[in-house]
C-alpha positions as YAML, in Angstrom:
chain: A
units: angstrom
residues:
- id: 1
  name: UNK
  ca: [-298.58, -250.27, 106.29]
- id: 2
  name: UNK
  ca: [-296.73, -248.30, 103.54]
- id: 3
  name: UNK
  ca: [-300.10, -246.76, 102.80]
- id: 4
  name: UNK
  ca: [-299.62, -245.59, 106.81]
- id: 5
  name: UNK
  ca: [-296.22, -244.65, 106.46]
- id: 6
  name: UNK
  ca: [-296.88, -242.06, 103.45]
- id: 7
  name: UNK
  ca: [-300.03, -240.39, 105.12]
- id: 8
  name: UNK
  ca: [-297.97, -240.34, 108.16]
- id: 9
  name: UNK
  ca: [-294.98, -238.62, 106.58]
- id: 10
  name: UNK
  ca: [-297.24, -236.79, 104.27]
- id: 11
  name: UNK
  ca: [-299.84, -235.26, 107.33]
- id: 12
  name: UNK
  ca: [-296.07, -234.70, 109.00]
- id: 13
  name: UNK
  ca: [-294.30, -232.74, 105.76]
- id: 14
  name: UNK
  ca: [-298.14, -230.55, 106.03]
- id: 15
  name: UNK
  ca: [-297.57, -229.87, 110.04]
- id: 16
  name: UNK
  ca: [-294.01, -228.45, 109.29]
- id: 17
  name: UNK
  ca: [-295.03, -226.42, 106.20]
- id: 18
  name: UNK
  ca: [-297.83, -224.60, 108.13]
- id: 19
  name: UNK
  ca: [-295.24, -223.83, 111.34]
- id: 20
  name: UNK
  ca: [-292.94, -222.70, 109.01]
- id: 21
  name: UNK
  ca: [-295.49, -220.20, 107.63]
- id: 22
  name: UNK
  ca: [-296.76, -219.28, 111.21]
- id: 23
  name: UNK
  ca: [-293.09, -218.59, 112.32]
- id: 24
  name: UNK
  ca: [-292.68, -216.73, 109.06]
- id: 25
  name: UNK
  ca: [-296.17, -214.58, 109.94]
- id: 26
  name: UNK
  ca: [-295.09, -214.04, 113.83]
- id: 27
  name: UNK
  ca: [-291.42, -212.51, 112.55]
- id: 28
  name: UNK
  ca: [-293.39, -210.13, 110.21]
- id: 29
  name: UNK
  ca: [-295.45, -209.58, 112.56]
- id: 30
  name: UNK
  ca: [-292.87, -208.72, 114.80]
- id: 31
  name: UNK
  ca: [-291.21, -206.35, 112.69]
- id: 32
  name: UNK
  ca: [-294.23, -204.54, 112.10]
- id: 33
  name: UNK
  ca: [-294.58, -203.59, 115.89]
- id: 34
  name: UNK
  ca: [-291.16, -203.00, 116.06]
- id: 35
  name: UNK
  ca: [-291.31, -200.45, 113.81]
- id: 36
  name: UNK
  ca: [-292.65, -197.06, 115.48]
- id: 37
  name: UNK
  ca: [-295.62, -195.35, 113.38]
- id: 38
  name: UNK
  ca: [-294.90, -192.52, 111.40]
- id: 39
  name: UNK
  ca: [-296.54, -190.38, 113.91]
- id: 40
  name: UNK
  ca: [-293.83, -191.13, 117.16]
- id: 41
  name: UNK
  ca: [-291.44, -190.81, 113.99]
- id: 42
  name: UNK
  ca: [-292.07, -187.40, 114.40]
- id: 43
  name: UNK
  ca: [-291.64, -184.69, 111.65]
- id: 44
  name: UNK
  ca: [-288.29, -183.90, 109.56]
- id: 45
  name: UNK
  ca: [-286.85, -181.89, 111.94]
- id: 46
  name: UNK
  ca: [-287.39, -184.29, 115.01]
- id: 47
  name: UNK
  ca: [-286.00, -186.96, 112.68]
- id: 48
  name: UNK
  ca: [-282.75, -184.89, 111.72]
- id: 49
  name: UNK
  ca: [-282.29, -183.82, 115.30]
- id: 50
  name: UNK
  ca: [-282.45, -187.51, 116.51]
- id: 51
  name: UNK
  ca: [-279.80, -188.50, 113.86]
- id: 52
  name: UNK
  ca: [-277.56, -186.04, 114.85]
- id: 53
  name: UNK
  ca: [-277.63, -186.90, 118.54]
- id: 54
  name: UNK
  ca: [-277.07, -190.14, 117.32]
- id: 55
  name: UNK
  ca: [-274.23, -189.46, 115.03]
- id: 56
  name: UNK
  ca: [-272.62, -187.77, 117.96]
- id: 57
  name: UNK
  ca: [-272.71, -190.45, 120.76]
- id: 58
  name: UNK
  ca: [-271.61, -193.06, 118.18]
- id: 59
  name: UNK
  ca: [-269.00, -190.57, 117.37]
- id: 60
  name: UNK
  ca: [-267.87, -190.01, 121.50]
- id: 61
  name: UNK
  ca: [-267.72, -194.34, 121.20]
- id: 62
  name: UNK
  ca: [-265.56, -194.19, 118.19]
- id: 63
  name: UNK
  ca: [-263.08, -191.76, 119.77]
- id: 64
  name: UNK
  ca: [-262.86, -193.97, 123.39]
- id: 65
  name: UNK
  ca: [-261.74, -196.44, 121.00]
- id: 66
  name: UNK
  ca: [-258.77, -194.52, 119.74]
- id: 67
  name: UNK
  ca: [-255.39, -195.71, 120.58]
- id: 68
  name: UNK
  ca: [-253.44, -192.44, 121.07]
- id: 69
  name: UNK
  ca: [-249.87, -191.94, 120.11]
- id: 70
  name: UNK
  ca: [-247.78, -191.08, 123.06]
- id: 71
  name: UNK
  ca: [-245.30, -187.65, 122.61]
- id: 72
  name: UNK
  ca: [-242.31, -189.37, 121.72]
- id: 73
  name: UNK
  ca: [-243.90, -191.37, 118.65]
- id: 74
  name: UNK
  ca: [-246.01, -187.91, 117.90]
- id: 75
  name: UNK
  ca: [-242.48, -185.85, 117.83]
- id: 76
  name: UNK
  ca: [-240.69, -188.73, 115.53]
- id: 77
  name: UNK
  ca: [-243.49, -188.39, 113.06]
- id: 78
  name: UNK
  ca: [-243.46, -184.72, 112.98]
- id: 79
  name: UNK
  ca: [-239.90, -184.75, 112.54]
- id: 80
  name: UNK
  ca: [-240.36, -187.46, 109.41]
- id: 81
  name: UNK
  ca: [-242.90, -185.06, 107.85]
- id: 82
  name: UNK
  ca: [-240.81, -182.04, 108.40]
- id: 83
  name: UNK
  ca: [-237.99, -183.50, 106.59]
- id: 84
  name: UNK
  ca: [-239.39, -185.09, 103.88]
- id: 85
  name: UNK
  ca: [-241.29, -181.84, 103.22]
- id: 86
  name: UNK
  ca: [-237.70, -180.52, 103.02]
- id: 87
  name: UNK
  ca: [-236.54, -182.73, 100.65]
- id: 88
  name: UNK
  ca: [-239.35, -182.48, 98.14]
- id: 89
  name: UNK
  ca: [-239.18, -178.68, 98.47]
- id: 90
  name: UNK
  ca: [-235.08, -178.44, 97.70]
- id: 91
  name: UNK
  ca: [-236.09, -180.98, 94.73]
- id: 92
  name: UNK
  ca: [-239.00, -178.99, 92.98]
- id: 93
  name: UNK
  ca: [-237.01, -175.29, 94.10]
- id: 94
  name: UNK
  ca: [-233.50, -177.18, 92.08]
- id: 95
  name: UNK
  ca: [-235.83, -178.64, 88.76]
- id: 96
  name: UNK
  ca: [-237.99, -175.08, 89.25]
- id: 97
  name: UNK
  ca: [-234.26, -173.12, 88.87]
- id: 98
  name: UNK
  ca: [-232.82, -175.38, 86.31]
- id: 99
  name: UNK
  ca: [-235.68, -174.94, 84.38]
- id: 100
  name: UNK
  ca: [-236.37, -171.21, 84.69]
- id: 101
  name: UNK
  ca: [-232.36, -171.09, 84.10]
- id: 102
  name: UNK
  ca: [-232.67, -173.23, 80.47]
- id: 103
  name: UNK
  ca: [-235.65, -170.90, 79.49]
- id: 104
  name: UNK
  ca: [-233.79, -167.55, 79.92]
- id: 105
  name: UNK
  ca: [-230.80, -169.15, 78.21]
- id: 106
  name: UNK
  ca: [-232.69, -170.29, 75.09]
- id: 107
  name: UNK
  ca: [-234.41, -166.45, 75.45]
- id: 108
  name: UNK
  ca: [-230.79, -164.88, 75.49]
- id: 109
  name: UNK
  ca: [-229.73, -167.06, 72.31]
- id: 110
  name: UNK
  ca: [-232.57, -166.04, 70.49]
- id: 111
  name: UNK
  ca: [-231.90, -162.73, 71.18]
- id: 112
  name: UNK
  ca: [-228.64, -163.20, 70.02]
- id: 113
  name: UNK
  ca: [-229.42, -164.70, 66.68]
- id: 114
  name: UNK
  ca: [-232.10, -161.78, 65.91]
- id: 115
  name: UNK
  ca: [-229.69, -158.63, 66.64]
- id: 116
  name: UNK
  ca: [-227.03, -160.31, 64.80]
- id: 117
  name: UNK
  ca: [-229.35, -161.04, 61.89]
- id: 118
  name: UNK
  ca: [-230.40, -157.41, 62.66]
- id: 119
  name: UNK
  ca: [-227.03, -156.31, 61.84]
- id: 120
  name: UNK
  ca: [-226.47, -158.10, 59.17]
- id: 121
  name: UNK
  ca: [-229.03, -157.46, 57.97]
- id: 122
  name: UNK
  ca: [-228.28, -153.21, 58.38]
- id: 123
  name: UNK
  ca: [-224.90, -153.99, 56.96]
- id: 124
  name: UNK
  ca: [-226.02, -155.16, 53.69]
- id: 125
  name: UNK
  ca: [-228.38, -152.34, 53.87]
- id: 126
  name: UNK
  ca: [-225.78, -149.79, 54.40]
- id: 127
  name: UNK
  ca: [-223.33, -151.14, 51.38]
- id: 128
  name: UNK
  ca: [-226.13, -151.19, 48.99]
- id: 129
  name: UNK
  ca: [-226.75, -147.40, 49.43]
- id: 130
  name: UNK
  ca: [-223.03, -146.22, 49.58]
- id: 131
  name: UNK
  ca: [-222.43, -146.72, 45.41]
- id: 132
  name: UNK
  ca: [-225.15, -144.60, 44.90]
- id: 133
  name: UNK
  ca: [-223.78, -141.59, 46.91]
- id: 134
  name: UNK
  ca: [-220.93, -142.20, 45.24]
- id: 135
  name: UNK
  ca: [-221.98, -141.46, 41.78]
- id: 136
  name: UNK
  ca: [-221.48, -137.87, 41.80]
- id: 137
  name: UNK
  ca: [-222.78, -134.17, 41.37]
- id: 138
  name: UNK
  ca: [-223.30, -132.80, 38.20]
- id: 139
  name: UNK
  ca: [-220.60, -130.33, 38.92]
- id: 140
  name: UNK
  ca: [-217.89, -133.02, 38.54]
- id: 141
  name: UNK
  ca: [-217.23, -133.44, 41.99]
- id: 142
  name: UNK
  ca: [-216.87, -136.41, 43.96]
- id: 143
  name: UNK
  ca: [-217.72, -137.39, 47.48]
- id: 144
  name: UNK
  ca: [-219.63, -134.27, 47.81]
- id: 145
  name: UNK
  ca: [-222.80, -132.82, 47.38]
- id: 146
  name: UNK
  ca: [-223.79, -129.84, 45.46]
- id: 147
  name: UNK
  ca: [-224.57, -128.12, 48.28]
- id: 148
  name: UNK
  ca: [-222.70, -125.71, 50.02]
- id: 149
  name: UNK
  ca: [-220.09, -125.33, 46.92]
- id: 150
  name: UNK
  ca: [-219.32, -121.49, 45.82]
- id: 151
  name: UNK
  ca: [-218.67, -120.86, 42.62]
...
């Protein structure tokens, strides 16, 4: 009887194996012919047209779908925009002038620091050349040049 039992469950195991594969061959089998052949696939063209129809009507769906604001939210969130576009304009235009300001200012004190080097610079100059005009013309006379003198 147990000999029964294990042919029984074995011949049983066998039956479900094989439906299992003839399910598995009828759903390939299935998708096959669902599948259209490549020649009612039609060319590239056909193809691209078909996709774009497609894209479109999926698109009109989409957009039935859309819950549209009514005027007053619509007018609230264009105000919010419009103000905060305010606010971060008045805050770049105040860094953009206190930055543009602190430039010109460190230009100016550089400009500073070179004419006044510049004329110290022209004052040393100058008081190194006035001993040598000093020194005198051969004629004895000081403070002027030999020029111009009548003897």
């Amino acid at each position: 009887m147990a000999d029964e039992n294990k042919k029984a469950d074995k011949e049983a195991l066998k039956a479900q194996k094989k439906a299992e594969k003839e399910a598995l061959k009828a759903k390939k089998e299935r998708i096959k012919q669902s599948k259209p052949k490549k020649s009612e696939q039609g060319n590239l063209f056909v193809r691209m047209g078909r996709a774009i129809a497609k894209f479109f009507k999926d698109f009109k769906g989409t957009c039935k779908k859309v819950i549209w604001p009514d005027r007053k939210t619509v007018l609230k969130n264009t105000l919010i925009v419009f103000v905060t576009v305010v606010i971060v304009g008045a805050g770049i235009w105040i860094v953009d002038f206190g930055l543009s300001r602190g430039i010109r200012g460190v230009q100016n004190a550089i400009a500073e620091s070179v004419s006044a080097q510049d004329e110290q610079e022209s004052a040393q100059d100058s008081e190194n050349e006035e001993p040598e005009n000093e020194s005198g013309s051969a004629n004895g006379e000081t403070g002027q040049s030999g020029e111009g003198v009548t003897e």
